[in-house]
MARLUM-898265 format. One line per 8 residues: their letters; for each residue z, x, y of C-alpha. Coordinates in steps of 0.2 Angstrom, whole numbers, padded with zeros to 4 digits, m for minus. Example, Ala and Ser with C-alpha at 12.3 -4.5 7.8 and 13.67 -1.06 7.14 Angstrom:
! residues 2
as) 0039 0062 m0022 | 0036 0068 m0005
END
This chain:
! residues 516
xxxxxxxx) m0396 0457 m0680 | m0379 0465 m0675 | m0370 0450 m0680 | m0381 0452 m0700 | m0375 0469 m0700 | m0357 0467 m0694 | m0355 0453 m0709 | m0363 0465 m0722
xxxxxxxx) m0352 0477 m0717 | m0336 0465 m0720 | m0346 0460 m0738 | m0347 0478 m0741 | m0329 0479 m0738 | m0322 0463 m0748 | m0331 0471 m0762 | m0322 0488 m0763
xxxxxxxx) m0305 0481 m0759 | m0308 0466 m0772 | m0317 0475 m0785 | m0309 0494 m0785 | m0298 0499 m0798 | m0301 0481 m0807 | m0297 0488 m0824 | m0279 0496 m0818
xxxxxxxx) m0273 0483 m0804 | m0266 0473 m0806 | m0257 0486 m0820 | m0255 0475 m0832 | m0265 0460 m0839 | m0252 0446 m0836 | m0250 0432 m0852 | m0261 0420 m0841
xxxxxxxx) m0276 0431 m0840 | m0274 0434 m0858 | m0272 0416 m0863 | m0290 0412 m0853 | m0299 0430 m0859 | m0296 0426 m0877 | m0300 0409 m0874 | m0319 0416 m0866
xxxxxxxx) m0321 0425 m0880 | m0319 0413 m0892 | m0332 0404 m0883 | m0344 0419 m0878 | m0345 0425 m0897 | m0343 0408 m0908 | m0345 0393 m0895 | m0329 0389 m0901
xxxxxxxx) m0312 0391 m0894 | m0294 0396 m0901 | m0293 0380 m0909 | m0310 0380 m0917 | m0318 0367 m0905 | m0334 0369 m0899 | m0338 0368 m0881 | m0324 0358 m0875
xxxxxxxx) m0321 0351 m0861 | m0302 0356 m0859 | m0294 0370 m0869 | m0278 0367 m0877 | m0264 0380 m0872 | m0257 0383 m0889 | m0248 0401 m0897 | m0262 0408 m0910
xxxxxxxx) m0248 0416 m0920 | m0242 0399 m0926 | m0251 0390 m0936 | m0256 0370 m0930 | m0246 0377 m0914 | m0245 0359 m0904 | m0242 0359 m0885 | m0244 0347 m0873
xxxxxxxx) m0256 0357 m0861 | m0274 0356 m0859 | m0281 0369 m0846 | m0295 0367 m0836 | m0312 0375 m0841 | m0322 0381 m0826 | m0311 0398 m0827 | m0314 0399 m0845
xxxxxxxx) m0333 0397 m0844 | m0337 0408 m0831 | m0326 0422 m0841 | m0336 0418 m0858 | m0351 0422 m0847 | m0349 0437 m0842 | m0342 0442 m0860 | m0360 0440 m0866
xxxxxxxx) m0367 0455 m0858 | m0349 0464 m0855 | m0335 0471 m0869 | m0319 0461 m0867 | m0307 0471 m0856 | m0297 0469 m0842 | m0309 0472 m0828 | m0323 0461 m0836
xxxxxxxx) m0309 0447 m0838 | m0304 0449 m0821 | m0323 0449 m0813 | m0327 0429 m0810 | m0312 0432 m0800 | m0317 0445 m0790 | m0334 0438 m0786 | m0326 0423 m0781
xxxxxxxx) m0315 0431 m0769 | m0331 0440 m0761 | m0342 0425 m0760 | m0326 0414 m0751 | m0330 0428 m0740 | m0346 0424 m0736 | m0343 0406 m0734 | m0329 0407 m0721
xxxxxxxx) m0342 0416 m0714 | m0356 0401 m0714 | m0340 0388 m0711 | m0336 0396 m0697 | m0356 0398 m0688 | m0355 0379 m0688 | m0338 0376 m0681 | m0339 0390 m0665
xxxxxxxx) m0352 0391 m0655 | m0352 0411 m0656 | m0356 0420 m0671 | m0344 0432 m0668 | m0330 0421 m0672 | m0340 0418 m0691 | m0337 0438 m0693 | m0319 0436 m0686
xxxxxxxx) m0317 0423 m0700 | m0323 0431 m0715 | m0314 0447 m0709 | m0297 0441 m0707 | m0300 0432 m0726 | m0306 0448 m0732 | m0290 0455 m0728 | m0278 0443 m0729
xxxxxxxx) m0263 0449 m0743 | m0261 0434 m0754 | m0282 0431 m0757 | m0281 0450 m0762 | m0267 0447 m0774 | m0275 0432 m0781 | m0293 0437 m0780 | m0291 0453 m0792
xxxxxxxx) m0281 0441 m0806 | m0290 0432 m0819 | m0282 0415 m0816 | m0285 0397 m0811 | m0275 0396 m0797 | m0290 0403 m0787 | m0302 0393 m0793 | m0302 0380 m0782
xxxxxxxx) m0303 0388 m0767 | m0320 0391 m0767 | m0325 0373 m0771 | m0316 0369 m0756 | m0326 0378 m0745 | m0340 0375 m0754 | m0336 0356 m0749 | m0331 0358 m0731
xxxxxxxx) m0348 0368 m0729 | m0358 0354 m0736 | m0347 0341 m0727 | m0351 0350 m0711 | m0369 0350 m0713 | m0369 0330 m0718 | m0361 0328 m0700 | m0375 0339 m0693
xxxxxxxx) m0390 0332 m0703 | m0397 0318 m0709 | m0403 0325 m0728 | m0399 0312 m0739 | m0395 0325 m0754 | m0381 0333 m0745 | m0367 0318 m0747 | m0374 0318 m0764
xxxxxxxx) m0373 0337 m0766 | m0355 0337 m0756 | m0349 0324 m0770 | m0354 0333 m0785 | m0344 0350 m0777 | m0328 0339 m0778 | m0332 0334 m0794 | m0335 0348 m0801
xxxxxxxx) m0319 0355 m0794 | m0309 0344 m0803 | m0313 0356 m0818 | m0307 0370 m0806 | m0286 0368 m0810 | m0273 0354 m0814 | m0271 0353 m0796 | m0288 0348 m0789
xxxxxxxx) m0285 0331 m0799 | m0275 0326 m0782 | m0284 0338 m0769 | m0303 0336 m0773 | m0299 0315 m0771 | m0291 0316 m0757 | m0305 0326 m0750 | m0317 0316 m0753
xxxxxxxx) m0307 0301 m0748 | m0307 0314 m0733 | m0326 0315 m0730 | m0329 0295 m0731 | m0318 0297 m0715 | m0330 0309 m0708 | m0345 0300 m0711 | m0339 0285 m0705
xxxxxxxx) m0331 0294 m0689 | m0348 0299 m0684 | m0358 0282 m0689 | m0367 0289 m0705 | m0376 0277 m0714 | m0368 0265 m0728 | m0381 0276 m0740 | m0372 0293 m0736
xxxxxxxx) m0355 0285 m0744 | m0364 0276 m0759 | m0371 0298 m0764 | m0354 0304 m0759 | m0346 0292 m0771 | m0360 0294 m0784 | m0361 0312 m0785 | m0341 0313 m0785
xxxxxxxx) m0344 0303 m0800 | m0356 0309 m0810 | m0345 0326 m0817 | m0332 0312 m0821 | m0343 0307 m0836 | m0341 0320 m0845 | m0323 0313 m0847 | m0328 0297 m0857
xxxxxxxx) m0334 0305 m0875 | m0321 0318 m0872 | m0307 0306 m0871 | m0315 0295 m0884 | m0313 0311 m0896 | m0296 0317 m0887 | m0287 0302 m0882 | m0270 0308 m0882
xxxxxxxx) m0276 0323 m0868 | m0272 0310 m0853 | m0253 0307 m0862 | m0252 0325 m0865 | m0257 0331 m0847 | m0248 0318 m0840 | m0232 0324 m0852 | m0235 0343 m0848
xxxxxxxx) m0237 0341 m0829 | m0228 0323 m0824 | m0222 0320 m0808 | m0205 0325 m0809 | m0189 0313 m0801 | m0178 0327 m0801 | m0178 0328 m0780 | m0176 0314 m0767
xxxxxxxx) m0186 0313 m0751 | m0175 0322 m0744 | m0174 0336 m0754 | m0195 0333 m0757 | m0197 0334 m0739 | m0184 0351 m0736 | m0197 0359 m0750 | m0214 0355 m0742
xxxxxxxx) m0209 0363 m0725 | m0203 0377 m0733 | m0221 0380 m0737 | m0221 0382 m0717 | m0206 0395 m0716 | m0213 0410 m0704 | m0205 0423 m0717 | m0212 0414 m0729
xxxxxxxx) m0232 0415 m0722 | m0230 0431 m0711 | m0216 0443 m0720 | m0211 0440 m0738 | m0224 0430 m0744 | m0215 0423 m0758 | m0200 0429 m0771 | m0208 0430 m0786
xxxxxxxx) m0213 0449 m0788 | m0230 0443 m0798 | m0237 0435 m0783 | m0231 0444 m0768 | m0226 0463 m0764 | m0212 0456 m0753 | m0219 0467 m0737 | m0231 0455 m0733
xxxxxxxx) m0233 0438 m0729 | m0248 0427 m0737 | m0256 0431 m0722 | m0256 0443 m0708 | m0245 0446 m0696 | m0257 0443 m0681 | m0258 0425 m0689 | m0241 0420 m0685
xxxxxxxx) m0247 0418 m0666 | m0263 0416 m0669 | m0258 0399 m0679 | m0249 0392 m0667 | m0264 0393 m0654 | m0274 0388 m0665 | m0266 0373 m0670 | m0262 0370 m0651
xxxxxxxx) m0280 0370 m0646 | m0284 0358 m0660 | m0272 0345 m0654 | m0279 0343 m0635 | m0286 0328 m0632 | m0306 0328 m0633 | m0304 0341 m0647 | m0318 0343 m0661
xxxxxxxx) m0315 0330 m0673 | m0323 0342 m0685 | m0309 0356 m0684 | m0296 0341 m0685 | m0299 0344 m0705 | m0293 0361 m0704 | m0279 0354 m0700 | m0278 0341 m0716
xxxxxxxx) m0283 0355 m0726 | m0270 0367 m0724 | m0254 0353 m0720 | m0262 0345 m0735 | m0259 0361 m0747 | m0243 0362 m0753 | m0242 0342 m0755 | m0246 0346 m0776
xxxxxxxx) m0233 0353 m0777 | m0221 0343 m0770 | m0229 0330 m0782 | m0227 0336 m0796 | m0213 0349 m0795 | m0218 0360 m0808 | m0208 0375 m0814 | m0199 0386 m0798
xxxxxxxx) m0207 0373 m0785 | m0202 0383 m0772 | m0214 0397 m0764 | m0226 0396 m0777 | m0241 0406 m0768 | m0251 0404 m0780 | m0252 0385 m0779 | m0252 0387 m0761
xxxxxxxx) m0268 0395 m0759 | m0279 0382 m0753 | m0268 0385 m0735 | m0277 0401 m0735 | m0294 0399 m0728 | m0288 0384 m0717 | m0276 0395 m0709 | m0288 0409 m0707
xxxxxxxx) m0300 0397 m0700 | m0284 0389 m0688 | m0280 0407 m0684 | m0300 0409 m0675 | m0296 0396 m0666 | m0282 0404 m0659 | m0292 0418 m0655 | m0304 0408 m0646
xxxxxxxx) m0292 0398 m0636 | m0284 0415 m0630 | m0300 0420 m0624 | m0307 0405 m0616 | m0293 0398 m0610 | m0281 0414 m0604 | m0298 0425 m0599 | m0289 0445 m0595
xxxxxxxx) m0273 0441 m0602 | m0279 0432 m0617 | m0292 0442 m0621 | m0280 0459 m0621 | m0268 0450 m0633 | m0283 0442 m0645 | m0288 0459 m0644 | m0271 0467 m0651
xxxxxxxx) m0270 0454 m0661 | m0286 0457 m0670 | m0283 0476 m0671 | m0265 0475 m0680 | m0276 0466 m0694 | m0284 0480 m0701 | m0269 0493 m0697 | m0258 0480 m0707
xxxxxxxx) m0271 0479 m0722 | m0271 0494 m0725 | m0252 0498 m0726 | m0251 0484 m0737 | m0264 0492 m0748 | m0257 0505 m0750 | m0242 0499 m0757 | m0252 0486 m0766
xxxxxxxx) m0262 0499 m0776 | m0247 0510 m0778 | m0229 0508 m0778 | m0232 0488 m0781 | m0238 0491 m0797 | m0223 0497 m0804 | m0211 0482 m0795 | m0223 0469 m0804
xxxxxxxx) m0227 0477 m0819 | m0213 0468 m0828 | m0216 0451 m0822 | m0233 0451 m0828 | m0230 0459 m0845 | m0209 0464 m0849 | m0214 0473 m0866 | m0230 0481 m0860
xxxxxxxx) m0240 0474 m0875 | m0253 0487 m0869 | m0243 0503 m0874 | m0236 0493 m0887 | m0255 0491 m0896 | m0260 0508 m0893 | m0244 0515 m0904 | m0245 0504 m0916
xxxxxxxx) m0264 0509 m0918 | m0262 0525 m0917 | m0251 0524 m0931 | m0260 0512 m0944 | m0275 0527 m0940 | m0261 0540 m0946 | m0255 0528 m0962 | m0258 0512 m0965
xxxxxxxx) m0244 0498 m0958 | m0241 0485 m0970 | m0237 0472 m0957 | m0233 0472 m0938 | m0218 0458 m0934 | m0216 0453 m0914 | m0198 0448 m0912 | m0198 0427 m0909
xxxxxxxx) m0187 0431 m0893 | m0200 0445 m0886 | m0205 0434 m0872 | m0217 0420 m0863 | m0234 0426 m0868 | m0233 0440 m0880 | m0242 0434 m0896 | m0258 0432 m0883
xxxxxxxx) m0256 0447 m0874 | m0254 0457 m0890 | m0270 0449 m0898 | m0278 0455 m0882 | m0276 0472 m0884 | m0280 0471 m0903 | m0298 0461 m0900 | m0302 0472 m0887
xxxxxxxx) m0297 0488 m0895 | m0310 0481 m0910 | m0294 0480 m0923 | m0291 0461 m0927 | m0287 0468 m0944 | m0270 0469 m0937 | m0271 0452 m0931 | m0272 0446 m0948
xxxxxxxx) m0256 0456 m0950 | m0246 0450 m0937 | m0232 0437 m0939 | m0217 0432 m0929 | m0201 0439 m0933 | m0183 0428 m0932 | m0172 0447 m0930 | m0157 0437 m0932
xxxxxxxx) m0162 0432 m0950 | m0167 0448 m0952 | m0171 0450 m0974 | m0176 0470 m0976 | m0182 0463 m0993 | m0195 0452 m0986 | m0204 0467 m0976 | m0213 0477 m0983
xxxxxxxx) m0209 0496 m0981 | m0218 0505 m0965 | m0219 0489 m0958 | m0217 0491 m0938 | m0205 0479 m0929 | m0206 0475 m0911 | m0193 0470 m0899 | m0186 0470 m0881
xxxxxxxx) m0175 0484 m0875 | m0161 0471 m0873 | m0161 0462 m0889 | m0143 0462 m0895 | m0150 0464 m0912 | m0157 0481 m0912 | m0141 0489 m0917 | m0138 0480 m0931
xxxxxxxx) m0154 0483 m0938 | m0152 0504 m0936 | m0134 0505 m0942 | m0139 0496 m0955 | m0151 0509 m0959 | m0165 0497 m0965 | m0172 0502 m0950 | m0176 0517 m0939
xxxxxxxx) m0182 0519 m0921 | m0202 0523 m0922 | m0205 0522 m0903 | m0198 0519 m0886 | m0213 0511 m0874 | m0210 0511 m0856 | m0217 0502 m0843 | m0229 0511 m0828
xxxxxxxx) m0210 0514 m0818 | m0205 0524 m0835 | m0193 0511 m0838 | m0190 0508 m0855 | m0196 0489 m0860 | m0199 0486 m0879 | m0191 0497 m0895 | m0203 0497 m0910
xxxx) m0192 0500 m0928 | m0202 0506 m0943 | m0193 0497 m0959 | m0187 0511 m0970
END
């Protein structure tokens, strides 16, 4: 009963920390979570997406400000599809766009939790485990953004409690049901192509380790199978989607082994897990690792205990799963390879999961020493979440606000709203050099402000061949602070400065010019 109550307590917690302040935190909606809200809603209010397919499969990532926009790009749907639900029964914003997310951040919660009652023999430990994911930094970050990368990470768990219970039972659903879950999750992100095989080429090893029948392997391999289906009509109908993916994320020869192998134990670098947690600004504050501080002894033990002989060949995939992690990456190389967090996140809840073996190694092994230092250990979690936090919902919000939106289409919306209320605007051009994103994020803020009208006014603007005679006049021009064209275009007098929007530092970011 205390053990019930201690895990609805960490629930309880998960939940404010992952859903508080949705709408505002992160502060902007990055072009990503743009690109998959309008995607939903497509699908929520026609059944159709962008593109005017219906239902599909894969969604094609192209700019819906050019017409027969072609990209190589085809995004996986099971992001998409959980956001199109929720947009039946809730307006499109930022917090309803954000809320698969968030749930799925609460219920990896609570299956660290049933993980972990089958792989120590306390339940205590299954409390430990679900409350140092609950307050780990990086599934914080990534569990209140409305993107992909996280998406797996609950199919993994999902499979590794399913695989555990094969090993404990004899229920001839469960390597069935353990199947489908990978193949499911193949729909979960362009990654899982390469994890969720190798998972399940990992569970055959299982079952075969502990002399489970040929019949186990046969429902494994069939329910793996059965969500590849699907695939067969919709390559029929889209056959260039395997040369288009194959295009858009190839395995790149630009590194050697060496250079392969330098980039993969970077993944492992100490500041990298327990201090910086990454250098891009989107996916890490840059005062706190991907995980806790505790965790950088805690790991070690952890690992350490898992290597003795006559350890639990069960825990032994812990180990495959977070070693295992970064090896996408080092695949495919896609774009800034290096300290990508967010297609590292699968490491997460194998390393929180390493880390409680640490803590029961201390114990059980060290006895008054080890328990004093588990003990501190475990304490320092909280006291660090909650300075992280802090800054997180504060001061972090302005360092990032720029990587996730450089214009802040947001303010950028609500002016030029503002101002077709005051007197119609002919037409509303985005500069072509705005930046990655923009077209979306500004569609965004139009559909969900209920003004698509000045969607159908929109168009893209080359500022270098700039022709005052083919803009109407009150027409409103919008372009980065930087754009070296911007004094051209008010000396020349055909235009004037309307507004100046700044970000959430009150840094300028985006000039919006009214044609005279």
């Amino acid at each position: 009963m205390l053990v019930r109550t201690a895990l609805a307590g960490v629930l309880l917690v998960a939940a404010f920390s992952y859903l508080r302040a949705l709408d505002r935190v992160p502060v902007y909606l990055g072009w990503d979570e743009a690109r998959f809200a309008l995607q939903g809603h497509a699908i929520a209010t026609t059944g159709r997406d962008l593109n005017g397919h219906r239902t599909p499969l894969f969604f094609h990532n192209t700019d819906p400000l050019i017409q027969n926009n072609s990209s190589p790009i085809w995004w996986q749907p099971v992001l998409i599809y959980l956001i199109a639900a929720v947009l039946r029964f809730a307006p499109l914003s930022e917090w309803s766009v954000r809320l698969p997310i968030a749930a799925l951040a609460i219920l990896n919660v609570g299956l660290l939790y049933a993980i972990a009652r089958r792989l120590f023999s306390n339940a205590w430990y299954a409390v430990l485990a679900a409350f140092m994911l609950a307050l780990t930094p990086a599934h914080l970050i990534f569990g209140r953004m409305a993107s992909d990368y996280f998406c797996p990470v609950p199919f993994a768990l999902l499979w590794l409690l399913c695989l555990l219970e094969c090993i404990r039972t004899d229920n001839r659903w469960l390597p069935a049901a353990t199947g489908l879950v990978l193949g499911v999750g193949l729909y979960s992100y362009i990654a899982s192509w390469i994890v969720m095989p190798f998972y399940l080429a990992v569970s055959h090893v299982l079952l075969w380790h502990f002399r489970k029948p040929l019949r186990a392997h046969v429902d494994l391999t069939v329910g793996f199978a059965v969500p590849l289906l699907a695939l067969i009509p919709w390559i029929w109908l889209h056959p260039d989607t395997p040369r288009d993916t194959m295009r858009g994320y190839a395995v790149s020869t630009g590194l050697n082994l060496t250079e392969r192998v330098t980039l993969y134990w970077d993944y492992f670098n100490p500041s990298y897990l327990f201090f910086s947690g990454g250098s891009d600004p989107m996916w890490a504050t840059r005062r706190a690792g991907v995980f806790a501080l505790a965790l950088a002894v805690l790991l070690p033990c952890g690992i350490w205990s898992m290597c003795r002989r006559n350890a639990d060949i069960r825990r032994a995939v812990l180990l495959v799963g977070f070693f295992f992690a970064p090896v996408p990456i080092i695949l495919a190389l896609p774009e800034a390879p290096k300290y990508a967090t967010a297609r590292d996140l699968l490491a997460v809840p194998f390393g929180v999961l390493i880390g409680v073996a640490g803590v029961e190694w201390l114990i059980t092994e060290h006895r008054r020493s080890g328990r004093i230092v588990a003990a501190l250990l475990i304490v320092s979690i909280p006291f660090q979440f909650v300075s992280f936090a802090r800054d997180y919902f504060a001061d972090y919000q302005n360092r990032s606000g720029f990587r996730l939106d450089s214009a802040n289409m947001r303010d950028v919306a609500a002016y030029v709203i503002a101002s077709d209320r005051t007197a119609r605007v002919p037409a509303v051009y985005l500069s072509k050099d705005l930046g990655t994103g923009k077209s979306v994020q500004w569609k965004f803020h139009l559909v969900k402000s209920q003004r698509e009208d000045l969607w159908q006014r929109t168009e893209y603007l080359d500022v270098a061949t700039f022709n005052s005679r083919d803009v109407p006049s009150g027409s409103l021009v919008v372009l980065d602070m930087n754009n070296h064209h911007l004094n051209d275009l008010i000396n020349s007098d055909r235009c004037s400065i309307a507004h100046i929007v700044k970000d959430a530092a009150n840094a300028p970011t985006a000039t919006i010019l009214r044609k005279n």
